[in-house]
Backbone as XML, in Angstrom:
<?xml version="1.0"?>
<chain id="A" units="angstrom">
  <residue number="1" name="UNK">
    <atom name="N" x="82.597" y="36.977" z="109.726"/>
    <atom name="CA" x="83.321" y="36.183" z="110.709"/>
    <atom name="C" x="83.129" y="34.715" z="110.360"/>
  </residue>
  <residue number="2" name="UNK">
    <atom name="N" x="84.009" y="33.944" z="110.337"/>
    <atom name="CA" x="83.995" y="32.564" z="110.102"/>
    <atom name="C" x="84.821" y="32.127" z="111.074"/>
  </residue>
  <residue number="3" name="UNK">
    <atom name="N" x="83.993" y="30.889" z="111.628"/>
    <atom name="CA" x="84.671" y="30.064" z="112.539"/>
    <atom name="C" x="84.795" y="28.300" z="112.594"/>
  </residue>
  <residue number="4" name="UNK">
    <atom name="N" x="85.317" y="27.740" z="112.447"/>
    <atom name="CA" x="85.565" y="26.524" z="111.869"/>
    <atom name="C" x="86.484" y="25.676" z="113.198"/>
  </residue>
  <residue number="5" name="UNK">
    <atom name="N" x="85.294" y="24.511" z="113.268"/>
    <atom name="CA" x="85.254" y="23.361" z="114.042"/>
    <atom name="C" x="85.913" y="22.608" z="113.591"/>
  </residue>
  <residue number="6" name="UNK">
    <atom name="N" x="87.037" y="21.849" z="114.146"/>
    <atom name="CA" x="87.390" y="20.231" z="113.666"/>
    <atom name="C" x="86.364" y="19.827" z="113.887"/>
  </residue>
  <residue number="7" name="UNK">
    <atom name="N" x="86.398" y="18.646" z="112.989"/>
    <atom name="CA" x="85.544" y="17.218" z="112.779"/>
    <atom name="C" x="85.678" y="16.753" z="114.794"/>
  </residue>
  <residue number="8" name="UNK">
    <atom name="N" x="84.302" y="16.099" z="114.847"/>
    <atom name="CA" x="84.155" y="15.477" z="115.939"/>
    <atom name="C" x="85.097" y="14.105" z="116.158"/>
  </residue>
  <residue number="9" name="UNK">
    <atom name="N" x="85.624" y="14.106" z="116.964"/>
    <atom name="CA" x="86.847" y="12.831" z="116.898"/>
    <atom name="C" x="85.042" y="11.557" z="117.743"/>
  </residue>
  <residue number="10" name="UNK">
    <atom name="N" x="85.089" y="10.389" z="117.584"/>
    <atom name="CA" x="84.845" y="9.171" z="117.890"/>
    <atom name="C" x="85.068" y="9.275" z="119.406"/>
  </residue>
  <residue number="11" name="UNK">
    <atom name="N" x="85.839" y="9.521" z="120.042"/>
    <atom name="CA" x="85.849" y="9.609" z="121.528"/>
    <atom name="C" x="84.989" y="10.795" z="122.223"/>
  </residue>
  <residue number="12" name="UNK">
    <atom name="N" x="84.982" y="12.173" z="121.319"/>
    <atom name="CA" x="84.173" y="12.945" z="121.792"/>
    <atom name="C" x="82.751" y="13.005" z="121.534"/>
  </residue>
  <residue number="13" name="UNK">
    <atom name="N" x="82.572" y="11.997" z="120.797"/>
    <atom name="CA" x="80.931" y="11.728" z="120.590"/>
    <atom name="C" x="80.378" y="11.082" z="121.457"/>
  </residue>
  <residue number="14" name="UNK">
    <atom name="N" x="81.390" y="10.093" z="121.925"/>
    <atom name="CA" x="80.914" y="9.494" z="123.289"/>
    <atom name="C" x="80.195" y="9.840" z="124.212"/>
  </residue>
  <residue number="15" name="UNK">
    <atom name="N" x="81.702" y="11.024" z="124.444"/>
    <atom name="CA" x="81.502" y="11.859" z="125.877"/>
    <atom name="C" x="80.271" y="12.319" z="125.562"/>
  </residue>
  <residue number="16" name="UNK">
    <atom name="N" x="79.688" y="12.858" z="124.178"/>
    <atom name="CA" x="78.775" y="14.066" z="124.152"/>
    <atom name="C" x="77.734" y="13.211" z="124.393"/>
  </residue>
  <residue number="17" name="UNK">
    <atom name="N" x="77.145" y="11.765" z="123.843"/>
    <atom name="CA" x="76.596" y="10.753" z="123.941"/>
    <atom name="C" x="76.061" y="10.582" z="125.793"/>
  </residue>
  <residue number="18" name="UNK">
    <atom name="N" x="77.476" y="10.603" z="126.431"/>
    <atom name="CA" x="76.782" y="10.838" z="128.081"/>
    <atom name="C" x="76.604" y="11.810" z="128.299"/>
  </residue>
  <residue number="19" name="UNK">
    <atom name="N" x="76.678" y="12.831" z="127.677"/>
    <atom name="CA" x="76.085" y="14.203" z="128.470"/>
    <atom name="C" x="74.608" y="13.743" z="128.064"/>
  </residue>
  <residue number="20" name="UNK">
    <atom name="N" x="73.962" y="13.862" z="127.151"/>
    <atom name="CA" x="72.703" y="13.875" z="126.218"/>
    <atom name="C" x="72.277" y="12.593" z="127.648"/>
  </residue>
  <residue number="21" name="UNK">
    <atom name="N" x="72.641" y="11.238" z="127.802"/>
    <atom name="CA" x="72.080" y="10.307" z="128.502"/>
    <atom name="C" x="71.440" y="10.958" z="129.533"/>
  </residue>
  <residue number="22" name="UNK">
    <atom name="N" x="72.979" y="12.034" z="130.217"/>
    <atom name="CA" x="72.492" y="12.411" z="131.707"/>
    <atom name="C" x="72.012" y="13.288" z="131.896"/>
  </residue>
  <residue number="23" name="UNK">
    <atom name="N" x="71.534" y="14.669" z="130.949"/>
    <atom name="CA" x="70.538" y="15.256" z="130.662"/>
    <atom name="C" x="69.151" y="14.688" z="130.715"/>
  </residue>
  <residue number="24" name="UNK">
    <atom name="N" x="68.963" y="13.275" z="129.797"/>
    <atom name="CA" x="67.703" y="13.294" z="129.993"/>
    <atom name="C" x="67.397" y="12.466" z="131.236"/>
  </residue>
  <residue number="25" name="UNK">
    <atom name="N" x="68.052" y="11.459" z="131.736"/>
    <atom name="CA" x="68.006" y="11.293" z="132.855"/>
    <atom name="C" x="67.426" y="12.390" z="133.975"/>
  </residue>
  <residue number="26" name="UNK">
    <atom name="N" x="68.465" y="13.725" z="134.440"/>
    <atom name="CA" x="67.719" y="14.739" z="135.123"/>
    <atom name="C" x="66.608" y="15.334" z="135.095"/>
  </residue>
  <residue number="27" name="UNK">
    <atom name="N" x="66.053" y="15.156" z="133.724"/>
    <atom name="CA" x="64.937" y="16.302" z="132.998"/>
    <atom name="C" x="64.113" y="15.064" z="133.385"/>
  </residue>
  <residue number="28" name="UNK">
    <atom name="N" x="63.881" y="13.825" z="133.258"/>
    <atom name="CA" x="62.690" y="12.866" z="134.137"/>
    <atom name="C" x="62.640" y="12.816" z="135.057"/>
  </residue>
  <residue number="29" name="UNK">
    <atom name="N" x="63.970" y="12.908" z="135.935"/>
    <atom name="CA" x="64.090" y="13.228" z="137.111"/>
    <atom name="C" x="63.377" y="14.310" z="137.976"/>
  </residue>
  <residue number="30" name="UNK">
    <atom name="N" x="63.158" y="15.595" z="137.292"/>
    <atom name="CA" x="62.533" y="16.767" z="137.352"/>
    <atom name="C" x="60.939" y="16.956" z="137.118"/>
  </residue>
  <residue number="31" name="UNK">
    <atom name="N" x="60.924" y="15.743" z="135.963"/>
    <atom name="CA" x="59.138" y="15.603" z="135.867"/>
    <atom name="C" x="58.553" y="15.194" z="136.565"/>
  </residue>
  <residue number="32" name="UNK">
    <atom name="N" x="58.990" y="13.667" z="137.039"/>
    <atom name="CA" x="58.766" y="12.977" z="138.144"/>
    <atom name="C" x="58.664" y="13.681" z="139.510"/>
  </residue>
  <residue number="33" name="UNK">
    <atom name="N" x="59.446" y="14.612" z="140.099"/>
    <atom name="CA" x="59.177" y="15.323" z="140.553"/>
    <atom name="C" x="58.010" y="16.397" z="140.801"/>
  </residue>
  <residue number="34" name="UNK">
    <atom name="N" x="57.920" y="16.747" z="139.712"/>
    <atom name="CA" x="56.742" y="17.685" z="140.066"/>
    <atom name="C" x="54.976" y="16.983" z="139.635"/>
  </residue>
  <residue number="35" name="UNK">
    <atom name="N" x="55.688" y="15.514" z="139.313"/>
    <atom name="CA" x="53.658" y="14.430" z="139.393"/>
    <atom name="C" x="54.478" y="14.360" z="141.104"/>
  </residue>
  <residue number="36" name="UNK">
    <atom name="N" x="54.909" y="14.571" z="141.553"/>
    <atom name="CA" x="54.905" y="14.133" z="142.830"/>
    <atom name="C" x="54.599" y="14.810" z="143.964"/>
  </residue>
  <residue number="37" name="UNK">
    <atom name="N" x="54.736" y="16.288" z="143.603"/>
    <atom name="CA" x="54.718" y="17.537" z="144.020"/>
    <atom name="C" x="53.170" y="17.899" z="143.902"/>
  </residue>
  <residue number="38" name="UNK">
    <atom name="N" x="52.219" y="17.222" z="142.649"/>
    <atom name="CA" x="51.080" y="17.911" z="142.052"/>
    <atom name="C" x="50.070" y="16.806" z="142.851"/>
  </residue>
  <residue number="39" name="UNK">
    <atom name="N" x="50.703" y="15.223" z="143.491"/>
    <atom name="CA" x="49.504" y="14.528" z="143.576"/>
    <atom name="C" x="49.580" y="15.127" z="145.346"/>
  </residue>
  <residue number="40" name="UNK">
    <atom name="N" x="50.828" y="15.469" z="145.532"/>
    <atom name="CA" x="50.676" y="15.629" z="146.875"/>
    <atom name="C" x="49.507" y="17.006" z="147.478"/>
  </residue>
  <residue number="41" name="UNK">
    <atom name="N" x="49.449" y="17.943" z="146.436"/>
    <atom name="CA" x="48.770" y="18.447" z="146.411"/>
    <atom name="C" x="47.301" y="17.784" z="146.142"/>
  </residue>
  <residue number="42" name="UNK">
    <atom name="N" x="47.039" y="17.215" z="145.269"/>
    <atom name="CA" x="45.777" y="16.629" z="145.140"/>
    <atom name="C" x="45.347" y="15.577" z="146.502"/>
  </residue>
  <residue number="43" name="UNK">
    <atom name="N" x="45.913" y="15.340" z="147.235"/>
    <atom name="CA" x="46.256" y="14.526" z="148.061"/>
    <atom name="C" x="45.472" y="15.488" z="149.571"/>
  </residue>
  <residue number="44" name="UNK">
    <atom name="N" x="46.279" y="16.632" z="149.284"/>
    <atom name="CA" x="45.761" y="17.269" z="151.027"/>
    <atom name="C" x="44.443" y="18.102" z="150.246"/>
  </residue>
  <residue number="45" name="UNK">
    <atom name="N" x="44.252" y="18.235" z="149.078"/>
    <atom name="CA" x="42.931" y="18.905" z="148.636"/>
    <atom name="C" x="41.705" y="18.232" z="149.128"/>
  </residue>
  <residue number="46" name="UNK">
    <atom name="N" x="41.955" y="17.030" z="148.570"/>
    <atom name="CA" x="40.838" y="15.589" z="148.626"/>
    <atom name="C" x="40.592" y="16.048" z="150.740"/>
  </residue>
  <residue number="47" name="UNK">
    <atom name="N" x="41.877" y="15.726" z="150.950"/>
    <atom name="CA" x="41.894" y="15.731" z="152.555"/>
    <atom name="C" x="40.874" y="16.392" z="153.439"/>
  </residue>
  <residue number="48" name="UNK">
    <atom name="N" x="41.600" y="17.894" z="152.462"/>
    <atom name="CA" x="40.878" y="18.869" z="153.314"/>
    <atom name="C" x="38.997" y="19.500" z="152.388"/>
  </residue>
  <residue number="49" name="UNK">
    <atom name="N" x="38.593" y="18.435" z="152.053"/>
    <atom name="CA" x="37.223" y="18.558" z="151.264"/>
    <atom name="C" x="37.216" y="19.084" z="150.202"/>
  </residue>
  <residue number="50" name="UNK">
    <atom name="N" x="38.054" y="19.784" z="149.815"/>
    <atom name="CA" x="37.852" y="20.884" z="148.402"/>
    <atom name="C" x="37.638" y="20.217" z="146.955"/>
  </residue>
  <residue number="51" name="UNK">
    <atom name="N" x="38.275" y="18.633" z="147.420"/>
    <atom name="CA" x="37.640" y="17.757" z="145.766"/>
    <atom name="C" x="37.386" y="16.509" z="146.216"/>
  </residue>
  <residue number="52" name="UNK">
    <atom name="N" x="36.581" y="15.633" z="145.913"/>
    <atom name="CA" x="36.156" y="14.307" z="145.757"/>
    <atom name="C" x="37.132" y="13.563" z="145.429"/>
  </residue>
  <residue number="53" name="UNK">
    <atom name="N" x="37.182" y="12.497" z="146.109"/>
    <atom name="CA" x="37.764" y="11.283" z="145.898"/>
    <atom name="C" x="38.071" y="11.057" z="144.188"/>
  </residue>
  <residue number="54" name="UNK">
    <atom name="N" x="36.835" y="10.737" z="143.596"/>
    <atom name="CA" x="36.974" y="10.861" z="142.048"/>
    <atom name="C" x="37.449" y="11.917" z="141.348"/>
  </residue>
  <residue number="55" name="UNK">
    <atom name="N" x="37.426" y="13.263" z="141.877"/>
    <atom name="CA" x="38.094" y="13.981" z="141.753"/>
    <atom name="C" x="39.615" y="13.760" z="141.402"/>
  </residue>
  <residue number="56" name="UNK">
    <atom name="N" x="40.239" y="13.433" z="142.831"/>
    <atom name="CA" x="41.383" y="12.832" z="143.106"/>
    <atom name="C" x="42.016" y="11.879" z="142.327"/>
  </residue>
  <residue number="57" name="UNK">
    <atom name="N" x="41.314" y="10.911" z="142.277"/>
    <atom name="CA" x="41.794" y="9.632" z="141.433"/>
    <atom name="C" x="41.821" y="10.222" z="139.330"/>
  </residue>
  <residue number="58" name="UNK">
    <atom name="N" x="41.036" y="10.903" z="139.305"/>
    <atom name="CA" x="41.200" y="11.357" z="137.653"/>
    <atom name="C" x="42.266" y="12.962" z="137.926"/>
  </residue>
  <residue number="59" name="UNK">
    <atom name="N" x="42.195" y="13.470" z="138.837"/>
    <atom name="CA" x="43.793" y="14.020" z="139.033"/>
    <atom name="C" x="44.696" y="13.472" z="138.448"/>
  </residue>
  <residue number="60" name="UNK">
    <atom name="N" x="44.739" y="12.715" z="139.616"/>
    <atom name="CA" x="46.043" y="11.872" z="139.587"/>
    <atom name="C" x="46.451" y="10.998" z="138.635"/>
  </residue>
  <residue number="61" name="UNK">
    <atom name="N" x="45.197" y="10.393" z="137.680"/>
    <atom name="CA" x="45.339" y="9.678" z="136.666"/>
    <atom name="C" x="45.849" y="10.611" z="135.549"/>
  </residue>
  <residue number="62" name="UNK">
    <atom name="N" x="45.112" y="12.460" z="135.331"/>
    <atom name="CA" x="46.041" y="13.333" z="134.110"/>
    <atom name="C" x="47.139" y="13.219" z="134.717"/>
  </residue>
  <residue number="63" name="UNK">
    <atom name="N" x="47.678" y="13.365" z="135.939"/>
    <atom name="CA" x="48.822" y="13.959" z="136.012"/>
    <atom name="C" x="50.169" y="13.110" z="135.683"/>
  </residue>
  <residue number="64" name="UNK">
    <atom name="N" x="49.646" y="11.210" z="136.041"/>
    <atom name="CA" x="50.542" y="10.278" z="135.749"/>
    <atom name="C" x="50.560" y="10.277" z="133.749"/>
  </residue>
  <residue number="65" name="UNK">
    <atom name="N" x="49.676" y="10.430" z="133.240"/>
    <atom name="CA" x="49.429" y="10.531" z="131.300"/>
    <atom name="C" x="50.268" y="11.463" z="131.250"/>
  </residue>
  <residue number="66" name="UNK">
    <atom name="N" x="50.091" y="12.945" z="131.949"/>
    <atom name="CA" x="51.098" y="14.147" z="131.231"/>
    <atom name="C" x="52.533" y="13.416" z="131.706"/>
  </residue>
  <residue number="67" name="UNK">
    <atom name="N" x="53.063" y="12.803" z="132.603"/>
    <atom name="CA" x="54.465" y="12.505" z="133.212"/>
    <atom name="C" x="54.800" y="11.590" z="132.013"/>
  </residue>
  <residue number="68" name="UNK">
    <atom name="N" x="53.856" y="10.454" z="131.899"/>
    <atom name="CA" x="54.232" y="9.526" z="130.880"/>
    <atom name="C" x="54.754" y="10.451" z="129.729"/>
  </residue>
  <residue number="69" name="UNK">
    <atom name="N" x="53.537" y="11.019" z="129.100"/>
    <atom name="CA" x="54.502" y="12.039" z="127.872"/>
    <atom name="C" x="55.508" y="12.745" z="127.575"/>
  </residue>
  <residue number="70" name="UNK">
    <atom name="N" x="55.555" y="12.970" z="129.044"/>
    <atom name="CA" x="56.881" y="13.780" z="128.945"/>
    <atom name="C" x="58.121" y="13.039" z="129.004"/>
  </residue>
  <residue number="71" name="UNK">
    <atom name="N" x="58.194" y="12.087" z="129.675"/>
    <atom name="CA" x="59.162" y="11.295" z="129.786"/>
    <atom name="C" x="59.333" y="10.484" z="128.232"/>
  </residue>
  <residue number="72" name="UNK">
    <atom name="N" x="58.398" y="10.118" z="127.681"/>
    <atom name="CA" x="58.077" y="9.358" z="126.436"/>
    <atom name="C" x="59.218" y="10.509" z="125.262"/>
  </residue>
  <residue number="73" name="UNK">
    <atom name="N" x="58.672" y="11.617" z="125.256"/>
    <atom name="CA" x="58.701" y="12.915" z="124.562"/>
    <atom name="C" x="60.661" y="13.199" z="125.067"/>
  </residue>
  <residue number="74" name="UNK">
    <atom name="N" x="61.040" y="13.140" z="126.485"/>
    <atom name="CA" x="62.584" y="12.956" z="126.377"/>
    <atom name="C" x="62.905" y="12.390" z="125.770"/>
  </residue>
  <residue number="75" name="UNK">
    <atom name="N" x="63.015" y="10.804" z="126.035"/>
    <atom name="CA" x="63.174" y="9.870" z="125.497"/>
    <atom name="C" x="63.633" y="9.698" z="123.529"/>
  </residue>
  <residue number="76" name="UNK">
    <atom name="N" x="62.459" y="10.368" z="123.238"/>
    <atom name="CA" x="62.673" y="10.427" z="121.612"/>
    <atom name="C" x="63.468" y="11.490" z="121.390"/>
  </residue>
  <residue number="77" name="UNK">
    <atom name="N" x="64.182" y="12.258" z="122.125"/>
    <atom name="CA" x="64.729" y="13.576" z="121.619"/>
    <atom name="C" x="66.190" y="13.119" z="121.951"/>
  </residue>
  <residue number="78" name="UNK">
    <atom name="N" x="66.095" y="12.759" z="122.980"/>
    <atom name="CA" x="67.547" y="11.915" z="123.005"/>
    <atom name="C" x="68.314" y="10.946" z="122.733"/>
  </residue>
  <residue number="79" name="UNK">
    <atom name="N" x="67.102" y="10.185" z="122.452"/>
    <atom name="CA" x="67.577" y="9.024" z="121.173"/>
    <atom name="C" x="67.922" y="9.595" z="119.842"/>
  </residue>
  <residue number="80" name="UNK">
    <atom name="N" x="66.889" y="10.515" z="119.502"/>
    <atom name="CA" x="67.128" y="11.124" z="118.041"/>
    <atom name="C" x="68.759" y="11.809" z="118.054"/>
  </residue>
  <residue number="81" name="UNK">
    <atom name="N" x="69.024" y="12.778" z="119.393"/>
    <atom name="CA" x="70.634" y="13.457" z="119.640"/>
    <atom name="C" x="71.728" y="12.177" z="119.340"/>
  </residue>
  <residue number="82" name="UNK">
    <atom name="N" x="71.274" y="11.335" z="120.007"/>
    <atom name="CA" x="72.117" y="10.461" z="120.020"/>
    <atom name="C" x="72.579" y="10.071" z="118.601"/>
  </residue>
  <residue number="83" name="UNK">
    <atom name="N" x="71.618" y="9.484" z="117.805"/>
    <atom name="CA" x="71.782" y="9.320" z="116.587"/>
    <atom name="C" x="72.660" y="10.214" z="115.400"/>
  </residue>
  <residue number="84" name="UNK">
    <atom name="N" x="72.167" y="11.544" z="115.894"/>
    <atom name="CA" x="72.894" y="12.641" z="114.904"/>
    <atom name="C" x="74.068" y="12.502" z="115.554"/>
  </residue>
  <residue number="85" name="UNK">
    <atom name="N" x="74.695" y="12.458" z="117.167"/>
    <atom name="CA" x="76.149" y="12.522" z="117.275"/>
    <atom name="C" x="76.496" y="11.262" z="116.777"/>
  </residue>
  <residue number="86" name="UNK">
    <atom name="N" x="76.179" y="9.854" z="116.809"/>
    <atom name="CA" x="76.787" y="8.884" z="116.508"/>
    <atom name="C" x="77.453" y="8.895" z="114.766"/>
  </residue>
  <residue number="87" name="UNK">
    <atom name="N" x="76.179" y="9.700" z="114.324"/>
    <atom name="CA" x="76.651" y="9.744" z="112.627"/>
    <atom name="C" x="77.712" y="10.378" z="112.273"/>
  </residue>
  <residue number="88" name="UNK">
    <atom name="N" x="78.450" y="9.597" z="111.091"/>
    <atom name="CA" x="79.703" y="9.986" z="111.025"/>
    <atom name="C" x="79.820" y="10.670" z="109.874"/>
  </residue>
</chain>
């Protein structure tokens, strides 16, 4: 079976260009979310005695490093997409 693509026209790289943007947009959107979801948890833990304050605060400090990475880690994957659609 062979199946054969036209060449990407210049206008549809664009478009594909904002999909890739607003993909990664959502997918930080989604990380961010769940450091938000995880401190809130660390949050009523501390509350309700089950961890220390310091506890809490180096929680919350992995959990903002893993968000950074991940967001860091979109970031390069969609710059890199970007690049391969822009190439002509």
């Amino acid at each position: 079976i062979r199946l054969v693509f036209p060449e990407l026209t210049e206008e549809r790289r664009k478009e594909l260009v904002k999909i890739v943007r607003k993909k990664a947009e959502e997918s930080k959107v989604a990380v961010r979310a769940i450091r938000r979801e995880a401190n809130e948890t660390i949050k009523k833990d501390c509350k309700d005695g089950t961890i220390t304050e310091d506890d809490q605060k180096r929680l919350e400090e992995k959990a903002q490093k893993a968000t950074d990475n991940a967001i860091k880690e979109i970031d390069r994957i969609a710059n890199e997409k970007e690049k391969e659609l822009l190439a002509v």
